[in-house]
N, C-alpha and C positions, 0 to 999 in steps of 0.2 A: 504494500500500500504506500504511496509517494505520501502521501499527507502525513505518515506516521516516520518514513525514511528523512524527509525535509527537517519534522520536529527534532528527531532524533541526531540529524546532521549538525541542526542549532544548538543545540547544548554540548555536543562534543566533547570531552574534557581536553583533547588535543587539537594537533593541524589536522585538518583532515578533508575527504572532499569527495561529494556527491555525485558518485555515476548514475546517471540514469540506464539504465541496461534492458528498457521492459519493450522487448520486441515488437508492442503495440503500438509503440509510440510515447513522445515525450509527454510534459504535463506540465516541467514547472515554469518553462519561458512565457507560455500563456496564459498562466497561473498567477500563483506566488510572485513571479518577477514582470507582468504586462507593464504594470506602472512603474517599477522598480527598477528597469533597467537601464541605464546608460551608455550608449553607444551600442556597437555592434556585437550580438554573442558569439560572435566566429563560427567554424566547423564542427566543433564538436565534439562526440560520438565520432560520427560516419567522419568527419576530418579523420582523426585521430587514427580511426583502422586503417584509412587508407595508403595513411604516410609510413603504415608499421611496413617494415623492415629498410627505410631508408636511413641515414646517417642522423645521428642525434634526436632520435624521436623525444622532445621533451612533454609529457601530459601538461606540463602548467601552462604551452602556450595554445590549448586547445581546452582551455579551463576558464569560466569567472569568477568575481568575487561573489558571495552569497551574502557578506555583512561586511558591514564598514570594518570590520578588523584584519580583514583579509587571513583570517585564520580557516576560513566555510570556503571553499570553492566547488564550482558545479561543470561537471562535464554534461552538458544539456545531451540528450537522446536524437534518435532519429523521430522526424515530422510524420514520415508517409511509412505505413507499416511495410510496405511491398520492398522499403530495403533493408529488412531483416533478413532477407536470402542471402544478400552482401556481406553480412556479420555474422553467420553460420560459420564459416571457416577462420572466424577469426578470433571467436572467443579464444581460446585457448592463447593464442600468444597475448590479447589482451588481458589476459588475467595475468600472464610473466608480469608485463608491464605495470600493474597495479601490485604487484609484490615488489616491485624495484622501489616503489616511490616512498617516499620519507614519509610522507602523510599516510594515514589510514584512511582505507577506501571505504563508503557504502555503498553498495551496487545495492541499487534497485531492480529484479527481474521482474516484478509485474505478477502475475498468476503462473503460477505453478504449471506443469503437467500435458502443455502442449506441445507438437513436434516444435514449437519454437524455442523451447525455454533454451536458455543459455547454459548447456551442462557444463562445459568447458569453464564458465567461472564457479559454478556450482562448485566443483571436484578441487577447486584449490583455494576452495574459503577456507578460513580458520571457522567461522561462525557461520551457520544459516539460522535466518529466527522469519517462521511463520507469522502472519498476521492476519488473525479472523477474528469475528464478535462468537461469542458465545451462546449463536442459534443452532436450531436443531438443521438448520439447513447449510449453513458456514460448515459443521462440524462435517455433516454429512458430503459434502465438498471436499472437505480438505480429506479425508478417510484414504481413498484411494490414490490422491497426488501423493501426497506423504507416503504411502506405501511405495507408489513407483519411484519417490526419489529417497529415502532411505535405501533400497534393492539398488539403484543405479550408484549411489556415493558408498556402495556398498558398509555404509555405518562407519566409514574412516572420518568422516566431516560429521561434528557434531551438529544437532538440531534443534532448536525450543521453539518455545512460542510465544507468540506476545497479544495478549485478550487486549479488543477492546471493551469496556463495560457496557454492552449493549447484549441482550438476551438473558434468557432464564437463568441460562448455567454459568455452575461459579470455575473457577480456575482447576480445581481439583477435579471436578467431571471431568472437563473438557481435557485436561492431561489425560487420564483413566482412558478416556476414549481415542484418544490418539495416540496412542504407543508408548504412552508413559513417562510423553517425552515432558520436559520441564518447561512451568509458564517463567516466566524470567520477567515479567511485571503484566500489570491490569493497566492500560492508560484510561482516562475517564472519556468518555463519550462527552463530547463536547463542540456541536456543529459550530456554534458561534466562532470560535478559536479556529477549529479545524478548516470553516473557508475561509480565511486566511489565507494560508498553507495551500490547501487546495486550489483556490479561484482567485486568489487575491485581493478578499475582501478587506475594506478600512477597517484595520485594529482597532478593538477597544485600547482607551487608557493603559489597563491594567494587563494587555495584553501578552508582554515580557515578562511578566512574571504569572502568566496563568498557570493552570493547576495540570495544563495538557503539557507546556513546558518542562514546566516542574518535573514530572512524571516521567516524558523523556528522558531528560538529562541525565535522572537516576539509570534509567534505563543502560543509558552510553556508557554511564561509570562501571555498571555491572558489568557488561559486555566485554569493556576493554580489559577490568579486572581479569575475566574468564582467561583471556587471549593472552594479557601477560604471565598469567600463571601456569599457563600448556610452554612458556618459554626455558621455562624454569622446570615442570614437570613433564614432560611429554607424554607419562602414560596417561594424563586425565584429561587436559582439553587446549585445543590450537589456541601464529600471530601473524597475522597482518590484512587481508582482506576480509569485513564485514557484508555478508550479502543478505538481502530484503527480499521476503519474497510475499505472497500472498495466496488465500486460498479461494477467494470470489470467482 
């Protein structure tokens, strides 16, 4: 889910920077940044694969800023889905590339489960973390994507999830029912905040400090924890690329 990979970008505890990876197409240049952007967002995505394998492929210059700190940068997605055929054979060196880089990645892939998904970055995350509500129909969704990508990352890449507070079920169901695998936080259901993020609506006042933020952030700190600690242990959990995925 981009609305929850963006949040999650924003609080980062480090440098870090937002791939959009979801074969469907981009969301946040139209989005999040319509009013927000200044000057030209360059190539890209699709830049960026294109130039791979020529002399000094640098990601920052196929990157912008996401906040005034220049700490959030965003590698915008592709516009028109039909050049996701393009980026089939590329994932895989594109995932080298986002383990060379000093910052930590979020790849965003979008929905789980179709011949599009992006395995090649899949298979060389440190992290994958699911994102659905806690309905009987999310859950029933995610069932069988999850089954066919735990089976494909054959269980070397770890997996969680991240509820948002929307539906009956609480975090411990929705584990139980999906393979046991661990919720790694509840973000609050919060449409107000989340268009923002999503469509680029006018922030509330209090909007830097809302409780979607907040909740993220925790989220990032978990996360990176996880990944520095497979540095240190390796039999318990991977570092350096973060990937987003979803189960809608």
């Amino acid at each position: 889910m981009t609305t929850t990979a963006l949040a999650l970008a924003l609080g980062w505890p480090r440098e870090v920077m937002l791939a959009e990876c979801d074969p469907a197409g981009r969301r946040i240049l139209p989005g999040y940044l319509a009013e927000r952007l200044d000057g030209s967002p360059g190539p890209g995505l699709l830049g960026l694969a294109t130039a791979l394998g020529g002399q000094d492929t640098r990601m920052e210059d196929y990157t912008i800023p996401l906040a005034e700190s220049g700490r959030v940068r965003l590698l915008h997605g592709i516009r028109d889905p039909r050049h996701a055929a393009q980026l089939a054979r590329l994932w895989q060196p594109l995932a080298g590339l986002f383990t060379e880089s000093e910052a930590d990645v979020i790849a965003d892939v979008g929905r789980v489960g179709s011949p599009d998904t992006p395995m090649g970055l899949l298979a060389d995350a440190d992290l994958v973390v699911m994102v659905l509500r806690g309905t009987l129909a999310q859950v029933d969704a995610a069932q069988p994507r999850l089954d066919a990508l735990l089976s494909a990352l054959n269980w070397r890449v770890p997996v969680a999830l991240c509820l948002i507070q929307s539906g009956r079920y609480s975090a411990a169901e929705v584990g139980r029912a999906l393979f046991e695998l661990p919720v790694l936080a509840e973000l609050p259901h919060a449409p107000t905040d989340a268009n923002v993020l999503s469509d680029g609506a006018r922030p509330r006042m209090a909007f830097r400090t809302c409780l979607l933020l907040r909740t993220a952030g925790n989220l990032g700190h978990q996360m990176r924890k996880l990944v520095e600690e497979r540095a240190f242990h390796p039999e318990t959990l991977p570092a350096h690329i973060v990937s987003s995925g979803e189960a809608r």
